[in-house]
C-alpha positions in Angstrom: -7.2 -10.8 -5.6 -4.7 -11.7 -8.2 -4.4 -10.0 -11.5 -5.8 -12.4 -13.9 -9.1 -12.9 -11.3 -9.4 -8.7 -11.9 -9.2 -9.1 -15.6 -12.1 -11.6 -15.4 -14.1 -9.3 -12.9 -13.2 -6.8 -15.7 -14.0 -8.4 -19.1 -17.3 -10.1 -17.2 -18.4 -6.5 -16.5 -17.8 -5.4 -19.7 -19.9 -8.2 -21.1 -22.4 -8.1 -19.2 -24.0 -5.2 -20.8 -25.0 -7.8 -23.8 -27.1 -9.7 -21.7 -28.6 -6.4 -20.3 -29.7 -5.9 -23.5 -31.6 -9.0 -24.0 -33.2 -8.9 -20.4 -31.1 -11.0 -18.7 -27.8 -10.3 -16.5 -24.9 -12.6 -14.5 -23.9 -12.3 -11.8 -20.3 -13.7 -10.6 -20.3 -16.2 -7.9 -16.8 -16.8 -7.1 -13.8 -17.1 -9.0 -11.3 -20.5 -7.9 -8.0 -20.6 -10.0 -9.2 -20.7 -13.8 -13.0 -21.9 -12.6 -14.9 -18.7 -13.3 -18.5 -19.9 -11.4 -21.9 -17.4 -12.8 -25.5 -17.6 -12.3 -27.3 -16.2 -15.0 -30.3 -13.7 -14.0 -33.5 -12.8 -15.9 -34.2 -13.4 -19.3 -30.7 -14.9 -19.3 -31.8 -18.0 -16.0 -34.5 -19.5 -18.3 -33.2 -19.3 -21.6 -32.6 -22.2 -23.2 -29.5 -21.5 -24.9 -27.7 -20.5 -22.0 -25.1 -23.1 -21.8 -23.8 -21.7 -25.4 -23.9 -18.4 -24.6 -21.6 -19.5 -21.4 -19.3 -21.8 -23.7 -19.7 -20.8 -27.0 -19.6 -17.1 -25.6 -18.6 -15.7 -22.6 -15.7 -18.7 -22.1 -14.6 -18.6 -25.6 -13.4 -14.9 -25.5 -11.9 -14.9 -21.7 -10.1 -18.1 -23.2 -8.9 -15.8 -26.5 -8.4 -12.6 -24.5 -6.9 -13.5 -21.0 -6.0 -17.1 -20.9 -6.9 -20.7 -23.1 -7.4 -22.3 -19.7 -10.4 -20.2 -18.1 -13.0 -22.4 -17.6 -16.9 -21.0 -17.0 -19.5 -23.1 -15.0 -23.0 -22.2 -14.5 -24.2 -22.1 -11.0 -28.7 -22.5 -10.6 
């Protein structure tokens, strides 16, 4: 596993305690170059503003913090 893939296994980890909070979870499916793949669990799988918290969220601050080009997809 490369070093930026770590820092996204990292940063995900670290943000996952957020959606804890709310009920829900992720969980990380795979990782191919900058294409970080997730399926949202619990509260989180349902929600209907999922696919902001993934953009507007998650993506936006591995894009600020580790690199502009991360992408996040959703996996059902």
């Amino acid at each position: 596993m490369d070093d930026l893939n770590q820092k996204i296994l990292n940063r995900l980890e670290e943000l996952r305690v957020h959606l804890q909070a709310d009920g829900g979870d992720l969980e990380v499916i795979g990782i191919q170059g900058k294409v970080v793949q997730v399926k949202l669990r619990g509260a989180c799988g349902g929600c209907p503003h999922a696919a902001m918290t993934l953009k507007n969220g998650i993506e936006h601050i591995l894009r600020e913090e580790l690199d502009p080009e991360i992408v996040i997809e959703r996996v059902l």
